[in-house]
N, C-alpha and C positions, 0 to 999 in steps of 0.2 A: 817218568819212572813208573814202570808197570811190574809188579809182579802174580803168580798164579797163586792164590792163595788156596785153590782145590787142590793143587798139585803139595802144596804144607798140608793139607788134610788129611791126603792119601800118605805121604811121610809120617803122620802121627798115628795112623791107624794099623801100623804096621810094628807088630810089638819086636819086631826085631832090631830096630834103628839104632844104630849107635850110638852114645852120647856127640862124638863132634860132629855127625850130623846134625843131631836134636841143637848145639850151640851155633854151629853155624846158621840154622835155621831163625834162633831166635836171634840174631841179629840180625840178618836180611829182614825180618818182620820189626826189629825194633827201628831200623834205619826208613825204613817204607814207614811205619809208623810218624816218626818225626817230618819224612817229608808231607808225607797228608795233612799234619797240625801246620803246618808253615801253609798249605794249600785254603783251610777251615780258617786261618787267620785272614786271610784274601779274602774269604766270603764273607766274615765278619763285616770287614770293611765296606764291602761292594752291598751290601743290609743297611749300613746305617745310611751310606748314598741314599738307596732309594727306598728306604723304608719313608722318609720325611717327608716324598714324595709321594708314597701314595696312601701316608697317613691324612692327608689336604682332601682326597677323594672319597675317605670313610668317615664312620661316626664314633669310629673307637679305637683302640690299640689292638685287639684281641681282630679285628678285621684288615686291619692293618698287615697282622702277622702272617694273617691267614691267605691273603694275598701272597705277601713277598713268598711264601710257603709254593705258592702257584707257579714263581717264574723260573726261569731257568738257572739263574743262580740261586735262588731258594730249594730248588729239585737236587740241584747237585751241592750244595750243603747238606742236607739232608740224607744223601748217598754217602759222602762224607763223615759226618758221624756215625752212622751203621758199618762202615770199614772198620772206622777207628775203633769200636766198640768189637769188632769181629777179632779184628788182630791182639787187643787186649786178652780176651779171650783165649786163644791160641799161645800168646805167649806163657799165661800163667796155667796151660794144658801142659807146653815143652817144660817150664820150670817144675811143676807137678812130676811130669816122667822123669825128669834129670833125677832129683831125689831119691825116689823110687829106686831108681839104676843104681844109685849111689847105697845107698842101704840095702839091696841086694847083693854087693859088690861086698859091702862088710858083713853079710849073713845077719844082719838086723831083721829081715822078714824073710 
């Protein structure tokens, strides 16, 4: 499950959007969301495998991290939470504009 999160950027930039676009959006972003944490839970997992492993070859924890940090499932952990952190972002952009719409819509501002 892929989606274009520059193409939801160029949708948010665009003061003219709809609201059911801006809700459609936020749930394609919230469903992508949830699959990536079920993703970051996999990496969790596949960390504590080989963290044990190559905490045996360091002389600390903090080199230990720095390590798994190194491999390929530490890289794409890593990638992983900067989505997740991105799409957060973004949703509380669309919930931001929904309001907005929403209080323009009753001549509140």
């Amino acid at each position: 499950m892929e989606i274009s999160l520059e193409a939801i950027i160029e949708t948010l930039r665009d003061e003219t959007a709809p609201p059911g676009k801006l809700v459609q959006l936020m749930s394609e972003l919230t469903a992508y969301y949830c699959y990536l944490s079920t993703q970051i839970e996999k990496s969790i997992a596949a960390e504590a495998e080989q963290w044990v492993k190559l905490r045996k070859d360091t002389t600390s924890d903090s080199q230990a991290d720095k390590q798994w940090q190194r491999t390929p499932d530490g890289i794409h952990h890593t990638q992983l939470k900067s989505q997740l952190r991105s799409i957060d972002k973004l949703i509380s952009a669309i919930k931001t504009r929904l309001r907005i719409k929403e209080m323009e819509s009753r001549n509140v501002i």
